[in-house]
N, C-alpha and C positions, 0 to 999 in steps of 0.2 A: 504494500500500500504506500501510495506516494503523499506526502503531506507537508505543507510550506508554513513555515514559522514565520510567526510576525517577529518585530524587532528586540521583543524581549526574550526572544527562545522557545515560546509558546506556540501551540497548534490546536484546532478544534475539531475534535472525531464524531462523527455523525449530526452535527451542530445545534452541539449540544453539552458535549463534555470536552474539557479543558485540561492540557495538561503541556506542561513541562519537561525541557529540554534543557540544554546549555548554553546559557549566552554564547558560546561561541561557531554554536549552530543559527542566530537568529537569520531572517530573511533567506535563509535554504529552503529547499528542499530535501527533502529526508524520507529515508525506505524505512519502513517498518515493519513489525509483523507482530498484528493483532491475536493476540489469544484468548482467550475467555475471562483471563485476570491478570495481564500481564501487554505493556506492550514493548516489543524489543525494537532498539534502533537497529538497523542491518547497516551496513558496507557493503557498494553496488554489485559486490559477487557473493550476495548472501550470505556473509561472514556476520558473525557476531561482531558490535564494537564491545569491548571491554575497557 
């Protein structure tokens, strides 16, 4: 899932819920992978970021 940060790091999933990133992600976009409780940021070859 692809999802673009506004200036503070932040993105909105299904527009609705709000969540938090790294300011040094702000104004990206970012791959992610939605879980049922969980959401992971990816690296564009599917890699975990750690």
């Amino acid at each position: 899932m692809h999802l673009k940060t506004n200036r503070y790091g932040k993105f909105v999933l299904d527009d609705k819920h709000t969540y938090t990133s790294t300011p040094l992600q702000a104004e990206e976009k970012n791959v992610v992978r939605a879980g049922a409780h969980i959401l992971e940021p990816l690296e564009v070859l599917d890699d975990t970021i750690s």
